[in-house]
C-alpha positions as CSV (number, residue, x, y, z in Angstrom):
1,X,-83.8,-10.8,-20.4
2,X,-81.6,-9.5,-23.1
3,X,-82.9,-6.7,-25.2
4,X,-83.6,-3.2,-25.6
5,X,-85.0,-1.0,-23.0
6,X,-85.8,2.9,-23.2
7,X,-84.1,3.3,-20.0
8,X,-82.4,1.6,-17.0
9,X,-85.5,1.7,-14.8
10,X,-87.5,-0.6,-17.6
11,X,-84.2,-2.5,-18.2
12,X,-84.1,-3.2,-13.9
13,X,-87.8,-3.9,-13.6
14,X,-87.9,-6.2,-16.7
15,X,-85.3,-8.3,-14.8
16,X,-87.7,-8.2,-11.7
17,X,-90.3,-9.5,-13.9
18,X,-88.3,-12.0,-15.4
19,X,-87.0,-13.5,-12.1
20,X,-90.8,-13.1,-10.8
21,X,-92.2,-15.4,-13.4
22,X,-89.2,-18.0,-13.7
23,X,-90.0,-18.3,-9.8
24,X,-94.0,-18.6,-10.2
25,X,-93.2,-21.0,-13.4
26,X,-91.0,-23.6,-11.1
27,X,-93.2,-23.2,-8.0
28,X,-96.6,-24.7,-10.4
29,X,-93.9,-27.2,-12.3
30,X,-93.4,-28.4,-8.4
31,X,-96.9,-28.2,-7.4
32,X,-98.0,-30.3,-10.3
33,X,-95.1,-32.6,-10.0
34,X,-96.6,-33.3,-6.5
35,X,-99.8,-33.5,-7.5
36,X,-99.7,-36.2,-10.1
37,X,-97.1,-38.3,-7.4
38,X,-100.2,-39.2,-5.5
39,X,-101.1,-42.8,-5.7
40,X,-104.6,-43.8,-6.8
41,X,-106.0,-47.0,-6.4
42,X,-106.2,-48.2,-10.0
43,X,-109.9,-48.1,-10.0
44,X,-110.4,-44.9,-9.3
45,X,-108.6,-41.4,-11.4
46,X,-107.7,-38.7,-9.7
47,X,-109.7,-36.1,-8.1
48,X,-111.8,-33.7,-10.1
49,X,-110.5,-30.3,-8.7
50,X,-113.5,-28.3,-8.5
51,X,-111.5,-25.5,-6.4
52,X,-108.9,-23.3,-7.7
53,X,-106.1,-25.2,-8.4
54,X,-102.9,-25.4,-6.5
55,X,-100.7,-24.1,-9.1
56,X,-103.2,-21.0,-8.8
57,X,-102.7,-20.6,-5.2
58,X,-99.3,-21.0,-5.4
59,X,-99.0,-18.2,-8.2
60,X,-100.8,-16.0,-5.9
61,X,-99.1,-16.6,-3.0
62,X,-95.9,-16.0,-4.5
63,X,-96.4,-12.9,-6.2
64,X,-97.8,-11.9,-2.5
65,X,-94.2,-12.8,-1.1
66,X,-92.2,-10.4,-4.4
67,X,-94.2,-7.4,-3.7
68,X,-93.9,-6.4,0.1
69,X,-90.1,-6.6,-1.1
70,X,-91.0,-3.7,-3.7
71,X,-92.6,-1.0,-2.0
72,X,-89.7,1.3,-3.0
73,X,-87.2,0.8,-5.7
74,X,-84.5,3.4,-7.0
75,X,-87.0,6.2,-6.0
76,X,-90.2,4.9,-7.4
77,X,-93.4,3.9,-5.9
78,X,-93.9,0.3,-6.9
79,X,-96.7,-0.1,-3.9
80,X,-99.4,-2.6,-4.8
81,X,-101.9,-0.1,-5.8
82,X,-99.4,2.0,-7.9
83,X,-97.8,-1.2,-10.0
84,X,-101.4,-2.3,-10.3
85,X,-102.3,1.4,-11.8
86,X,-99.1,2.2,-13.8
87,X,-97.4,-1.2,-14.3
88,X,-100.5,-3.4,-15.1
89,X,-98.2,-6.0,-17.1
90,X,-96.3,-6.6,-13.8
91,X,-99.5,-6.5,-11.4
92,X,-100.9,-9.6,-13.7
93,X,-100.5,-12.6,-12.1
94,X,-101.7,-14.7,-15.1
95,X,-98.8,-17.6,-16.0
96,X,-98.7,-16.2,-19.5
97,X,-97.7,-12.4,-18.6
98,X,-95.2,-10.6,-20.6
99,X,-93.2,-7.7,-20.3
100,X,-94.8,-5.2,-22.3
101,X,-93.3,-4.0,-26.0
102,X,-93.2,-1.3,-27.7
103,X,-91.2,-0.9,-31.2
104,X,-90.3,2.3,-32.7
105,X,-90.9,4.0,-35.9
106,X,-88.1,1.9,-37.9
107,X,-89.8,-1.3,-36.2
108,X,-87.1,-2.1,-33.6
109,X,-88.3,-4.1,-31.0
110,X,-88.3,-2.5,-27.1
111,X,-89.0,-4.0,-24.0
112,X,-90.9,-1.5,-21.4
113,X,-91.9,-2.4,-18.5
114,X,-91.8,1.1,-17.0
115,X,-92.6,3.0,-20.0
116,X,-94.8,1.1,-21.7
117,X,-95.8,2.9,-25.0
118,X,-95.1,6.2,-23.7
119,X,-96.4,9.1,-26.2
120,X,-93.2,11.2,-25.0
121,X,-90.8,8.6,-26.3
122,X,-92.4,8.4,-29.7
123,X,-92.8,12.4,-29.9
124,X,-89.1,12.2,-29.2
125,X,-88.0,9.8,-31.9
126,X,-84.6,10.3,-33.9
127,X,-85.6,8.6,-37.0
128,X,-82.6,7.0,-38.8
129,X,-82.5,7.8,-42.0
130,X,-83.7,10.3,-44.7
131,X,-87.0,11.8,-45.2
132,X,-88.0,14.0,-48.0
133,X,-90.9,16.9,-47.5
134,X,-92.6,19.2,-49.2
135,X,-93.0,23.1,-48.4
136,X,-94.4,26.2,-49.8
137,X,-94.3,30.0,-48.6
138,X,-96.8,32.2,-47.0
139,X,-98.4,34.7,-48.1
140,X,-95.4,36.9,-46.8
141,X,-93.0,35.1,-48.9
142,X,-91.3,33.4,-46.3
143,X,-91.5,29.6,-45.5
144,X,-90.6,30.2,-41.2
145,X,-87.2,29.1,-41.2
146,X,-83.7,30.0,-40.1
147,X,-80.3,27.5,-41.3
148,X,-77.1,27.7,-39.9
149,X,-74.0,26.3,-41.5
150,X,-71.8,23.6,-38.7
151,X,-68.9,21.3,-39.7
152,X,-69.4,22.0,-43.6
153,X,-73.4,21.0,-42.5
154,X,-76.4,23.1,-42.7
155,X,-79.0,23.1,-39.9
156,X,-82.3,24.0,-39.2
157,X,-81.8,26.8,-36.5
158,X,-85.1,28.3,-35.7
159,X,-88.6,27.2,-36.8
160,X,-91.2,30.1,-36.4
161,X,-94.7,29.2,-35.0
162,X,-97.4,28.2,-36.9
163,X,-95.5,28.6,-40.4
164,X,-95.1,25.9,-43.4
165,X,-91.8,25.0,-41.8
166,X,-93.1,24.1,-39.0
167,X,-96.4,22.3,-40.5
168,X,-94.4,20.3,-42.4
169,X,-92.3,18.9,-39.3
170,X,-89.4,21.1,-39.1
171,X,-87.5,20.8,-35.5
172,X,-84.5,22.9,-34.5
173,X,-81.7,20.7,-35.3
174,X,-83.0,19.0,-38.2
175,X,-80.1,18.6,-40.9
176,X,-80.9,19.7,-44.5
177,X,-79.0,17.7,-47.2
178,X,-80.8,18.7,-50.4
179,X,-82.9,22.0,-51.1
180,X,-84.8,21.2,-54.8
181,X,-82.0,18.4,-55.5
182,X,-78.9,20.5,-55.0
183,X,-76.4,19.2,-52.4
184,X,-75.8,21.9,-50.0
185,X,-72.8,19.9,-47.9
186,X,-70.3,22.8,-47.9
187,X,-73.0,26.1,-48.0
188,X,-72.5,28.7,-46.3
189,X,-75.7,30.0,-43.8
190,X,-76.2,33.4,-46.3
191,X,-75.6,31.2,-49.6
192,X,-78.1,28.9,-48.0
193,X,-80.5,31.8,-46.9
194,X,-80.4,32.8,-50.0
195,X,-81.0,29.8,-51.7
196,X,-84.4,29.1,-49.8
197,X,-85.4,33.6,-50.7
198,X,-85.2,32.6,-54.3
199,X,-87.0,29.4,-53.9
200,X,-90.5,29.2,-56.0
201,X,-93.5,30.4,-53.7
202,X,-95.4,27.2,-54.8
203,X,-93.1,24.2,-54.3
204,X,-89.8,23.4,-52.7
205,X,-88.8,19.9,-51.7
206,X,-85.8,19.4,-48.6
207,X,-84.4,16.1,-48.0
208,X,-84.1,16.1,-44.4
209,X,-81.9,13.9,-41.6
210,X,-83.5,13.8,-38.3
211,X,-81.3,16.2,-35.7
212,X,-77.5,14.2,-35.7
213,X,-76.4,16.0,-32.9
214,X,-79.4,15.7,-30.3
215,X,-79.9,12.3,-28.6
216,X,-83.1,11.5,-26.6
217,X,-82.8,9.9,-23.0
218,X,-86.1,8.3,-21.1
219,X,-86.4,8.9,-17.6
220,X,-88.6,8.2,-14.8
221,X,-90.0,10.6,-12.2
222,X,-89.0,9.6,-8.5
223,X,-91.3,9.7,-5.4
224,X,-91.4,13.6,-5.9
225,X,-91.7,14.1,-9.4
226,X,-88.4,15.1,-10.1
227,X,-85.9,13.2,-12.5
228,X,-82.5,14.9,-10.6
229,X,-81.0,17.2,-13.1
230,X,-80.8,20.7,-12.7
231,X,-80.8,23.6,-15.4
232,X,-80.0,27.2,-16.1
233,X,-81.3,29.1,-19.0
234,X,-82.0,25.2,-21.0
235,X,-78.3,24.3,-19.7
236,X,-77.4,21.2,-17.7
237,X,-75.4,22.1,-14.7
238,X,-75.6,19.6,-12.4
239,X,-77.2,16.1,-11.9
240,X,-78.6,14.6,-8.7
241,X,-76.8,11.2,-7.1
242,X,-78.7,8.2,-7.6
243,X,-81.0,9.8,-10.0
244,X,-82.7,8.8,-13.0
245,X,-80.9,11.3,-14.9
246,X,-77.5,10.4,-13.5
247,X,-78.6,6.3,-13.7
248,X,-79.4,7.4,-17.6
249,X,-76.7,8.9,-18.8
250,X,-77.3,12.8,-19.0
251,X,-74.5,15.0,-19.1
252,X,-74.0,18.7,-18.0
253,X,-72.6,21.0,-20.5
254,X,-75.7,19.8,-22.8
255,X,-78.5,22.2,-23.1
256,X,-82.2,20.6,-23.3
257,X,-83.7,21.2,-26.6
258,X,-87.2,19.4,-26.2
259,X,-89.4,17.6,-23.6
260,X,-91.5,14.9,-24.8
261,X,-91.1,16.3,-28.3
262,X,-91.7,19.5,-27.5
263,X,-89.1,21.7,-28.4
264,X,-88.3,24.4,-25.3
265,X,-85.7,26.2,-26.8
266,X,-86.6,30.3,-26.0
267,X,-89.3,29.0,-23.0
268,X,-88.7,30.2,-19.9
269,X,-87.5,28.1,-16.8
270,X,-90.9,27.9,-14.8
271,X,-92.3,27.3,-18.5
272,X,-90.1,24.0,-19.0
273,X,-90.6,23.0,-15.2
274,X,-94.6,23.2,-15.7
275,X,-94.2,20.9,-18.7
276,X,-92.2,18.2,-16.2
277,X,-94.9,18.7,-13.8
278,X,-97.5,18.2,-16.1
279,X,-96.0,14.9,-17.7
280,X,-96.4,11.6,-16.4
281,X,-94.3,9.6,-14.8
282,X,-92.1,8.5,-17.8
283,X,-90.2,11.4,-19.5
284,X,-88.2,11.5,-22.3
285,X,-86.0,14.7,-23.0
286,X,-83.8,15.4,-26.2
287,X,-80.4,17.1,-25.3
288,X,-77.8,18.4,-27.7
289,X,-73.9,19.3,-26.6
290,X,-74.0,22.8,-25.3
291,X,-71.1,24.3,-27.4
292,X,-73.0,22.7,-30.8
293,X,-76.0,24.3,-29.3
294,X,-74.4,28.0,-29.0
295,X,-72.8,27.7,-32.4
296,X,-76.7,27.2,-33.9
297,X,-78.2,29.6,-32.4
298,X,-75.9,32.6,-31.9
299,X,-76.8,34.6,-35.6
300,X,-80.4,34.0,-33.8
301,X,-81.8,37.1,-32.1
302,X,-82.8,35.7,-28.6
303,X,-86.0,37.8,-28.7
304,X,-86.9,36.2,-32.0
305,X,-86.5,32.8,-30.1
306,X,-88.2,33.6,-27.2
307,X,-91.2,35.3,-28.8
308,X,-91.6,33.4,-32.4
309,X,-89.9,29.9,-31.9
310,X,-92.0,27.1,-32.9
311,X,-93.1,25.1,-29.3
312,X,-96.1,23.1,-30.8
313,X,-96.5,19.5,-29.7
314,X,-95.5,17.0,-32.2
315,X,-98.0,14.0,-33.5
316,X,-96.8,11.0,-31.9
C-alpha cells in the first residue's frame, strides 16, 4: 500500500490490513467460484440462501485465523478487544473496510491506521508556507515576545503566557520574515527588538513561517506506555532498542520543544513525563537540533522561561 503514513507503526499495520483483506477478498472470489460450479437441473435455479452466506463465513473465519497471530506486535497490544477499541477500521470485518485517512492542513492525503485522526498530530502541524497575523500590545506596551537573530534569520524565542503573541499563535521557533512589510532577513536581535518597541500600540502585522528548524515525529506508546527515548533537562540522550522512537527516527543531541503541540520548553521533567502519561496512545513530539536550540534561547533568562513561557494547548 504505497502512501503516506505518520509513522512506521501505521505504515506496518496498514500493510497488515492490506494483506488481511487481499486474503478475505480471494477466499469469497473462491467461495463464490465454487458456489456457482454446482450443477442444477435446468428446471430448477439455485438455492435461495436464507443463511448467512458462505463468503460471510469465510470472511469471519479468516479474520479469526489473522488475529491470534497479532496479540503482540513491535510492543503494542493488538489483542482482540484492544484492536476492536483503538483500531476499529481493522476490527471491521465488512469486505468494503479501509484503512483509515486523515489529510493535513495543506490537504495531503495520510493513511493511519494506528493514529487515526490523532488531535496531537494536527496540534503539531509544520504548515508549509507563509501565514500573515495580526497583533496589538497590552496595556503594558508590550506584545509578549522575545526574537533572536540565527543564520541572518530572526526567530521567535520566547512567547509569554497569555499575551497577544501568544493569542495570535506564536510558537517558540516560529520564523518572522516581515514586521509591518519591512524585510528583516539580515536584523540583528536588538535592531529587531527594537523594531517591534516602536511598533504602533494598535496594529502590527508579521508574516510568519512555521518553525524551519523543528520537525514533528509520531510515535506510539508500547505495552508500558513508554515511547523509548530518554531526556535530560528537554535533551535527548539516549533512545531505547526496538523502540518507537528509535523505529521513528529520533535523534539524541535534539532537545524536545513541544508534545502534542504543546510547547514544554521551561517545564520541568516530571511536568513533560505527566503530559506523556496523560496522552493516548499515539504521540507526536516536535524536536529541534540541540545546538540550534541553545543558540535561541541563551540571551533568555531561564527563570523567565521557566516561570512566563507560553505552555497553552494549541486549537487542533
Amino acid at each position: 500500500m504505497s502512501g503516506l503514513y505518520p509513522s512506521l507503526e501505521d505504515m506496518e499495520a496498514g500493510k497488515m490490513v492490506q494483506a488481511q483483506q487481499q486474503f478475505v477478498q480471494a477466499a469469497q472470489a473462491t467461495a463464490q467460484a465454487t458456489a456457482h460450479a454446482i450443477a442444477y437441473p435446468a428446471s430448477q435455479g439455485p438455492p435461495a440462501y436464507t443463511e448467512t452466506a458462505p463468503s460471510q463465513l469465510v470472511t469471519a473465519n479468516a479474520l479469526a485465523m489473522l488475529y491470534p497471530s497479532l496479540e503482540e506486535y513491535m510492543g503494542l497490544d493488538l489483542s482482540a478487544n484492544s484492536v476492536k477499541a483503538n483500531m476499529p477500521v481493522v476490527a471491521n470485518t465488512t469486505p468494503d473496510s479501509q484503512v483509515a485517512q486523515r489529510y493535513t492542513s495543506t490537504g495531503q492525503h495520510q493513511l493511519a491506521p494506528l493514529s487515526g485522526n490523532s488531535v496531537g498530530i494536527a496540534r503539531s502541524e509544520i504548515k508549509q508556507g507563509v501565514r500573515e497575523i495580526v497583533l496589538c500590545k497590552d496595556q503594558n506596551g508590550k506584545m509578549g515576545l522575545r526574537l533572536r537573530s540565527v543564520n541572518k534569520g530572526v526567530f521567535v524565542a520566547f512567547v509569554y503566557e497569555n499575551s497577544p503573541a501568544a493569542l495570535a499563535g506564536l510558537r517558540f521557533g516560529d520564523q518572522i520574515l516581515q514586521i509591518n512589510g519591512e524585510n528583516v532577513a539580515g536584523w540583528s536581535t536588538d535592531k529587531a527588538m527594537k523594531y517591534l518597541r516602536n511598533c504602533p500600540a494598535d496594529r502590527t502585522t508579521m508574516a510568519v513561517r512555521d518553525r524551519p528548524f523543528e520537525r514533528s515525529i509520531t510515535l506510539q506508546k508500547d505495552s508500558v506506555g513508554t515511547v523509548g527515548f530518554v531526556f535530560k533537562e528537554n535533551k535527548i540522550t539516549a533512545l531505547v532498542k526496538d523502540s518507537s522512537a528509535a523505529r521513528n527516527g529520533v535523534l539524541i543531541d535534539h532537545h524536545l520543544v513541544e508534545v502534542n503541540g504543546q510547547n514544554v520548553v521551561g517545564l520541568k521533567e516530571k511536568e513533560i513525563k505527566k503530559i506523556f502519561d496523560e496522552s493516548p496512545r499515539t504521540v507526536t513530539i516536535t524536536i529541534i537540533p540541540s545546538f540550534i536550540y541553545d543558540h535561541i534561547v541563551k540571551s533568555i533568562g531561564s527563570s523567565l522561561i521557566k516561570k512566563h513561557m507560553d505552555h497553552s494547548i494549541p486549537d487542533a
